[in-house]
C-alpha positions in Angstrom: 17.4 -28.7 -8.7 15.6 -30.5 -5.8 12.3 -30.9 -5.6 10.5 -29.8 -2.5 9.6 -32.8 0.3 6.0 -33.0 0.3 4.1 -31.1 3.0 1.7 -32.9 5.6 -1.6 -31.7 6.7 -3.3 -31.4 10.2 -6.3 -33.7 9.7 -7.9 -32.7 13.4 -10.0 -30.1 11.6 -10.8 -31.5 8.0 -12.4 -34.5 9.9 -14.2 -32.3 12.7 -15.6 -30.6 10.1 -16.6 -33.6 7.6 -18.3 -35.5 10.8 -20.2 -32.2 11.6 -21.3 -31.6 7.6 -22.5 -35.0 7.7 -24.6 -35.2 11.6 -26.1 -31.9 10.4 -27.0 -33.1 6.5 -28.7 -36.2 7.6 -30.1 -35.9 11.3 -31.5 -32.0 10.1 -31.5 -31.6 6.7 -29.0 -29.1 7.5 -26.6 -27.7 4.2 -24.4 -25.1 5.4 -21.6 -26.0 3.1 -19.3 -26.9 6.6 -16.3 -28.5 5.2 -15.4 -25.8 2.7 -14.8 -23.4 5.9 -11.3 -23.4 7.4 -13.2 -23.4 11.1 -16.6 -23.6 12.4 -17.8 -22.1 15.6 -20.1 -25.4 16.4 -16.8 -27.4 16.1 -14.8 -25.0 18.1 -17.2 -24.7 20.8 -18.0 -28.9 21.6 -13.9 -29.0 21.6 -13.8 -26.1 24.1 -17.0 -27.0 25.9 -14.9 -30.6 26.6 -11.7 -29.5 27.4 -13.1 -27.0 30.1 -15.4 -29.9 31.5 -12.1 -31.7 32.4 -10.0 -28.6 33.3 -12.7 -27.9 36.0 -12.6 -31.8 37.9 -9.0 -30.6 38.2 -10.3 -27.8 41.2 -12.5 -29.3 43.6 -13.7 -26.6 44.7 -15.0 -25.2 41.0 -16.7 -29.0 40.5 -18.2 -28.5 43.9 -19.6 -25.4 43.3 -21.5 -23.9 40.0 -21.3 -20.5 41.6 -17.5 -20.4 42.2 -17.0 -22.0 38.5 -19.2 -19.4 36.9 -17.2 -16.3 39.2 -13.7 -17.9 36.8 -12.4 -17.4 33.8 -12.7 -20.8 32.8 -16.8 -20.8 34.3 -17.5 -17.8 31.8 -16.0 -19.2 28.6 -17.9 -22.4 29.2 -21.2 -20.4 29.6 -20.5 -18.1 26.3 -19.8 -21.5 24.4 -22.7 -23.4 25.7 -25.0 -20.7 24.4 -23.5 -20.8 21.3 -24.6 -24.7 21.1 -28.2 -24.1 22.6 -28.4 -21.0 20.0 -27.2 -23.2 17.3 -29.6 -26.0 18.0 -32.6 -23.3 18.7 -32.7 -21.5 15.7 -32.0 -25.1 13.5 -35.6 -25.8 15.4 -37.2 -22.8 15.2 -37.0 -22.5 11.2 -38.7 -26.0 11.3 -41.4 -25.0 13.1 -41.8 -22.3 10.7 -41.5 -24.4 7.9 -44.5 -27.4 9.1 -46.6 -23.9 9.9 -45.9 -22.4 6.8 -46.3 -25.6 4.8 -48.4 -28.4 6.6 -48.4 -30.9 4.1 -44.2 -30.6 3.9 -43.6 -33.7 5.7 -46.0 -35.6 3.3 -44.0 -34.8 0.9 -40.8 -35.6 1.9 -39.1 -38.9 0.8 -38.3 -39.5 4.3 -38.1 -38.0 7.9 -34.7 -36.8 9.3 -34.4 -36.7 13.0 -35.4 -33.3 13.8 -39.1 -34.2 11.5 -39.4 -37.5 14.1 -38.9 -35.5 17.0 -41.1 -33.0 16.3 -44.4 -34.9 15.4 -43.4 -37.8 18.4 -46.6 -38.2 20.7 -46.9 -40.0 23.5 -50.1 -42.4 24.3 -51.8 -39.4 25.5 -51.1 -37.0 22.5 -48.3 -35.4 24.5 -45.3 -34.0 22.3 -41.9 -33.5 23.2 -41.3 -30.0 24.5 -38.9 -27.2 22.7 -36.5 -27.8 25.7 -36.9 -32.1 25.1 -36.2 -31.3 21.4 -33.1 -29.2 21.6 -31.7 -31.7 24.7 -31.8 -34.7 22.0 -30.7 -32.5 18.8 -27.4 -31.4 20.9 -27.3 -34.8 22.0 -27.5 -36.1 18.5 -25.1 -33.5 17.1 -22.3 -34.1 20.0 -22.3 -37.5 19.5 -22.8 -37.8 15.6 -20.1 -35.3 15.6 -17.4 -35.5 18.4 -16.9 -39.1 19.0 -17.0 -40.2 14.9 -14.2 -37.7 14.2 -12.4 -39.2 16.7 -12.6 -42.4 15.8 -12.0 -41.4 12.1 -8.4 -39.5 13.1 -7.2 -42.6 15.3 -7.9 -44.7 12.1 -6.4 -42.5 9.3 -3.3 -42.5 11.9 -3.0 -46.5 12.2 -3.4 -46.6 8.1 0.0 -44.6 7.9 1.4 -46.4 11.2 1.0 -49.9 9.6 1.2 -49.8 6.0 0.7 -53.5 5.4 -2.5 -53.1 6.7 -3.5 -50.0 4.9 -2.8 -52.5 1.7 -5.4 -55.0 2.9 -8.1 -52.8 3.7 -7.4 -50.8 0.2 -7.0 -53.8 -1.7 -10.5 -55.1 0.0 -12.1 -51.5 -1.2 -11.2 -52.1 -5.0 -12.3 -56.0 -4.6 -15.8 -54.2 -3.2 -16.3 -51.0 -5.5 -14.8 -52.0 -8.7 -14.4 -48.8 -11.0 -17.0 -47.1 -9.0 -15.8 -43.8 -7.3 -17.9 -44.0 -4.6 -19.5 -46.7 -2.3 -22.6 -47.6 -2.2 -24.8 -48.8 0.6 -24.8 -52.5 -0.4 -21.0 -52.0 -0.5 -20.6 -51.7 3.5 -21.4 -55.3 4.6 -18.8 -56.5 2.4 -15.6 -54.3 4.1 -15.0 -57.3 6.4 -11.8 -56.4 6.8 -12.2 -52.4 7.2 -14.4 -53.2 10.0 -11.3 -55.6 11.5 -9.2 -52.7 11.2 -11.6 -50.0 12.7 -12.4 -52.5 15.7 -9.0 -52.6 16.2 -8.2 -49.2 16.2 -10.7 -48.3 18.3 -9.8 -50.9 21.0 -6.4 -48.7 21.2 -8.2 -45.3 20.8 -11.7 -45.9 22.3 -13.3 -41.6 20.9 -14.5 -41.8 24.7 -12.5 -42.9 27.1 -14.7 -42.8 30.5 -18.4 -43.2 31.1 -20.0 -43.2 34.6 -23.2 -45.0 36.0 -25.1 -44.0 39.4 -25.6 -47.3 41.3 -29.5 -48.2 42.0 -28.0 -51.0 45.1 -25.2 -51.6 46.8 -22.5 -53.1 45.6 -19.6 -54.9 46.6 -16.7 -55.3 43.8 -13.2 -56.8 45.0 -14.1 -56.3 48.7 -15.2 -53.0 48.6 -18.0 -51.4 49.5 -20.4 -48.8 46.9 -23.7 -48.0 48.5 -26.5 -47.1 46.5 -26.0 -43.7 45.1 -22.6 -43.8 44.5 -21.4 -42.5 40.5 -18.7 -45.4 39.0 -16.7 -44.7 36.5 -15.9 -47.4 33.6 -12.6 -46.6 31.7 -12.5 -47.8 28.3 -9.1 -47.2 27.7 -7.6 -49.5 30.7 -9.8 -52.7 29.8 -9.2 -52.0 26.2 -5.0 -52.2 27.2 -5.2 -55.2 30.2 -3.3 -57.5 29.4 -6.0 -60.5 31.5 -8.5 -59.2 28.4 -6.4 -59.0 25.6 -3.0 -60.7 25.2 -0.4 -58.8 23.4 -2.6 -55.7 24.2 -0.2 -53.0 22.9 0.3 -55.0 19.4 -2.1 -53.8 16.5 -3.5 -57.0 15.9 -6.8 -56.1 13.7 -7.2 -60.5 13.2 -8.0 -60.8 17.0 -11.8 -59.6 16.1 -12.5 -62.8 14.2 -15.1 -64.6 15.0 -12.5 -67.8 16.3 -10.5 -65.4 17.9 -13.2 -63.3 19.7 -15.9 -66.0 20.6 -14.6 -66.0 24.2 -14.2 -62.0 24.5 -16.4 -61.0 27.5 -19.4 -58.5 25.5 -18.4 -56.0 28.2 -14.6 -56.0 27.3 -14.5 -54.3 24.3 -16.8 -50.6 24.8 -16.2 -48.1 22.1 -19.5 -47.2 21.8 -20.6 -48.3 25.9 -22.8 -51.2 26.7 -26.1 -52.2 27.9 -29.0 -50.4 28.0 -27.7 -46.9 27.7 -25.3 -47.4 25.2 -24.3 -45.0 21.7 -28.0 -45.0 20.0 -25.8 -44.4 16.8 -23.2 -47.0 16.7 -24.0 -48.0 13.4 -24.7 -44.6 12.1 -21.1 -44.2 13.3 -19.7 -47.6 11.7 -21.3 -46.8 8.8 -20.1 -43.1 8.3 -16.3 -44.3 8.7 -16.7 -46.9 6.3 -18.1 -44.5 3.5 -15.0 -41.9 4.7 -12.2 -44.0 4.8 -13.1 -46.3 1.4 -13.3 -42.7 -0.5 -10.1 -41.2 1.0 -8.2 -45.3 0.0 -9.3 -45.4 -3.0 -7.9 -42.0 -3.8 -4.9 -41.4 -1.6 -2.4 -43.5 -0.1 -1.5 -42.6 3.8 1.6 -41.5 4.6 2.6 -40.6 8.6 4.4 -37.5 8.9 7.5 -38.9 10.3 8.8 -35.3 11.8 5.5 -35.1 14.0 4.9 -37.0 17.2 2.0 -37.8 18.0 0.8 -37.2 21.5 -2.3 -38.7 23.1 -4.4 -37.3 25.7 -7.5 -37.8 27.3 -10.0 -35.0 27.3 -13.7 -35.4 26.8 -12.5 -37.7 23.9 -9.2 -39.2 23.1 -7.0 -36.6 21.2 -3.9 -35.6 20.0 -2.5 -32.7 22.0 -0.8 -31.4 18.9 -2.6 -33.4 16.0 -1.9 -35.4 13.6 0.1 -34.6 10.4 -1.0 -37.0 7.5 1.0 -36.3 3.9 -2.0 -37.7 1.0 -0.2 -39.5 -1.9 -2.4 -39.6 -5.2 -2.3 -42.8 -6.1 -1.4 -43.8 -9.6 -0.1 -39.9 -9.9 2.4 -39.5 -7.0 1.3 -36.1 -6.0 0.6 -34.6 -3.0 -2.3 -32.8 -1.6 -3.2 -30.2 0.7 -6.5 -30.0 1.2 -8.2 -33.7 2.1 -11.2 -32.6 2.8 -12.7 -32.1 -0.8 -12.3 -35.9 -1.6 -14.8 -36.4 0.9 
């Protein structure tokens, strides 16, 4: 009798909802048990709330007006899921406040402040705090961004692992050399992954999590021969600097040995932007860095990453860089040979 191939898993969600368990946990002391959920409505919303953000540049004259959008279909379901995120984000800070009032001496007692505490009791030089609407604008900042752009990054490396299996070797083999018989990794363990942080690099100079940002010019400018007055909004794309073939030679070759230090001493700082640059650039970069590490070690160590050879993989560029139909990952055991459907528990 034959045995059954072994079935390969979507891993859009599991990691949408691991990167939103973990924002939540350590920005807001938040424990809503995310990942065991098959979908959350926070998740769902950000993904629609980004796809309808680039559906409407599509129809000038929606992007020109905010009346016309909100009069469509499209205007209307962006609405009802923004709400949802300002409700979410509202109620997260009103039971705070209820907390400190009920409890004053709670943040005394605390072994340390999350993000939510810090905004909260900020003052400026006058006594001045933040207002309810400041707060909320920097939690759904904080949750977007801690959330969104990790998972991203996170898919676009699991799907590189099982691309390129010799590299998947190196980077597990560097995660015993680190942990040992240890399960799970611990903070002093993260400097060491020299080679995961190669590999992630790497990755995410093919699949930058956000593709475009734009700046609004203070002066002119003149770039190339042409003319930007002051005012004008300029667009940086990631993903055409991170590809050009004047920055990076060999650009479409996965190549995680052209981030060492000999290799990259020459790269312009502005040439490789996963995370932006200057002064407004990703607050959480190393939040971010950090968080992929810790995910990626525990899924090695346990599983070996297999590409579902049946599925193709298509890109596309919405708020963040996607998969318009996922990616389908089968998770061998290692040392057992069995496969698994539900990655999200080994987290």
């Amino acid at each position: 009798m034959m045995k059954e191939s072994p079935k390969s898993i979507d891993i859009t969600d599991v990691l949408n909802l691991a990167t939103l368990d973990v924002i939540l946990r350590c920005a807001l002391s938040y424990g809503g048990d995310i990942q065991r959920q098959e979908k959350h409505p926070y998740a769902t919303a950000v993904h629609r709330i980004g796809l309808l953000m680039i559906r409407r540049l599509m129809y000038p004259w929606q992007f020109l007006s905010w009346t016309l959008y909100m009069m469509s279909a499209d205007g209307q379901e962006y609405k009802r899921h923004l709400d949802y995120v300002h409700g979410f984000a509202d109620d997260l800070i009103a039971k705070r406040k209820i907390a400190l009032a009920e409890d004053p001496s709670l943040l005394e007692r605390k072994h340390r402040l999350d993000f939510l505490d810090i905004l909260m009791t900020a003052k400026d030089e006058s006594g001045v705090g933040l207002t309810d609407q400041e707060i909320r604008d920097e939690v759904d900042t904080f949750m977007f961004g801690g959330n969104d752009t990790t998972s991203t990054a996170l898919k676009w490396a699991v799907y590189n692992l099982g691309k390129y299996p010799d590299e998947q070797d190196k980077v597990y083999r560097e995660v015993c050399d680190v942990t040992g018989d240890r399960k799970y990794i611990e903070w002093e363990d993260l400097g060491k992954l020299q080679r995961m942080t190669l590999f992630m690099k790497e990755s995410m100079r093919l699949y930058p999590p956000a593709t475009i940002t734009t700046r609004l010019i203070n002066e002119p400018l003149e770039l190339d021969g042409v003319y930007f007055p002051a005012g004008t909004s300029v667009s940086v794309n990631f993903y055409y600097i991170h590809r050009h073939p004047d920055v990076y030679p060999d650009h479409s070759v996965f190549r995680p040995e052209r981030f060492l230090p000999e290799n990259s001493k020459d790269l312009d700082p502005y040439a490789f932007l996963p995370f932006s640059a200057g002064p407004r650039n990703c607050i959480g970069q190393n939040f971010s860095m950090n968080e992929q590490k810790v995910i990626l070690s525990r899924i090695l160590k346990r599983f070996k990453i297999i590409l579902d050879e049946d599925h193709e993989v298509i890109p596309v560029n919405e708020l963040t860089f996607r998969s318009r139909n996922g990616i389908k990952i089968r998770f061998e055991e290692r040392g057992l040979h069995t496969n698994i459907t539900d990655v999200g528990r080994s987290y």
